[in-house]
N, C-alpha and C positions, 0 to 999 in steps of 0.2 A: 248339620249339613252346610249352614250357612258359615258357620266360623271356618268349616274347613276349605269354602269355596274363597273365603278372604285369606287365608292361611295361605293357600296356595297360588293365589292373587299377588299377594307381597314377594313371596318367594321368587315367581316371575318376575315381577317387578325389580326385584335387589338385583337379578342374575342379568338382565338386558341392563341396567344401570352397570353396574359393573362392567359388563362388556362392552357397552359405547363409551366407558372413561378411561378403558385401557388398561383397568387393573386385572391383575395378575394374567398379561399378555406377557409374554415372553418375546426376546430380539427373535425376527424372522433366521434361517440360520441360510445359509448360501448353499450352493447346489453341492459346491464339494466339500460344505463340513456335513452337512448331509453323508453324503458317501462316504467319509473319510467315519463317523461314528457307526453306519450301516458296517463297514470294513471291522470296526474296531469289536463291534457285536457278533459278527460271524466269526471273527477270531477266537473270540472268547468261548463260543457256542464250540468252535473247534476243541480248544483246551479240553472243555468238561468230557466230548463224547469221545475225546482220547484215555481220559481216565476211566471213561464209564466200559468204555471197550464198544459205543456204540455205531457203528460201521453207516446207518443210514445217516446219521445223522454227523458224519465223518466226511459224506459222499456232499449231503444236502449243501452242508456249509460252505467243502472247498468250491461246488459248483458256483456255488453263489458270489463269492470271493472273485471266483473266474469271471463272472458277467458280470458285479462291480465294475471289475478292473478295464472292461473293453468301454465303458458309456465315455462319451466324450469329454465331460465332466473332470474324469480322472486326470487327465492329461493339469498340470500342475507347471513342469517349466518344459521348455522345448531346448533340450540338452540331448545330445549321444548315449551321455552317461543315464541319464534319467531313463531313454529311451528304452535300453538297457535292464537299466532296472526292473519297468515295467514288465517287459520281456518274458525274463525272468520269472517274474511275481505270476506270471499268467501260467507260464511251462511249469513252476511249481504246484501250482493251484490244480492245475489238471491231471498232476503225477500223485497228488494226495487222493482225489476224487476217486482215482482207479486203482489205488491202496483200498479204496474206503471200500469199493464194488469188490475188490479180491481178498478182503475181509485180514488184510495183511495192518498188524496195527503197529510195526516193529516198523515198514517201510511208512506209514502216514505221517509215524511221529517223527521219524527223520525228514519228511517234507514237511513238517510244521515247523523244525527249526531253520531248514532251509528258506523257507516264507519268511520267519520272522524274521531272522538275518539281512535279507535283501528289503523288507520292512524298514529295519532300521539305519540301513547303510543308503537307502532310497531319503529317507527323511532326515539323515542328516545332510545327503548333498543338496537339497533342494533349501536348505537351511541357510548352507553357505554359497550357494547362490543368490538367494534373496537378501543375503545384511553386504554381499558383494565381496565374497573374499575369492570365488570363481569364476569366470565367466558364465554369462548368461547365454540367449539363445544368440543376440548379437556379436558376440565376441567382446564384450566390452566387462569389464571389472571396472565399478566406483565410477562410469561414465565418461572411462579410456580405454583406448580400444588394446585389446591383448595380443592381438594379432596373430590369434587362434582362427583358424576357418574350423568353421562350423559345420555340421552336415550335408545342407542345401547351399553350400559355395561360397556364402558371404560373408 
């Protein structure tokens, strides 16, 4: 009894050492790589219960995708185009969901390609707004103004 109350003594010991020197602590990860791998997970949860033919969990995911997409978080660059996309990404999210309730799996999976498309047509403008080859929210490319007005007039 005594060996295993030292046994278990060390054990604690190793795990509070460990964890006040930081090892095997991982980077904190930011709010929207956060959301951006929760997204990336429900996506994939989609894929399988497309295959599976499973409708709750058709409905579960694209809801969830949906309320992703509204947290403030998501918001990424302040664009027209992005705005857009967003848009989009929400009005699909919600057209899959009530596929998923009317048990229709022919129209879910054409809203999963629909998502994914605006998915990846979303993260490539947000791409090329960030290394600067489109204007930003300010109307400026490379830190010259492009002399695009923007949404909000400026």
């Amino acid at each position: 009894m005594r060996s295993l109350l030292s046994l278990v003594a060390a054990c604690l010991a190793t795990l509070i050492l460990a964890a006040s020197t930081g090892q095997g602590d991982e980077p904190k990860k930011t709010k929207k790589a956060n959301l951006m791998e929760q997204k990336l997970t429900a996506a994939q949860k989609l894929l399988e219960a497309l295959a599976l033919r499973d409708f709750k969990m058709i409905t579960e995911n694209s809801d969830k995708l949906n309320q992703i997409s509204k947290q403030a978080a998501w918001k990424m660059i302040e664009t027209p185009l992005y705005e857009g996309y967003s848009d989009e990404f929400q009005r699909v999210t919600l057209k899959m969901a009530n596929q998923g309730r009317e048990k229709n799996l022919e129209g879910a999976a054409l809203a999963y390609v629909d998502m994914t498309l605006t998915c990846v047509k979303c993260h490539e403008h947000v791409r090329e707004v960030k290394i600067g080859k489109l204007p930003d929210w300010k109307g400026t490319v490379a830190g010259k103004s492009s002399g695009l007005k923007m949404k909000n007039g400026e």
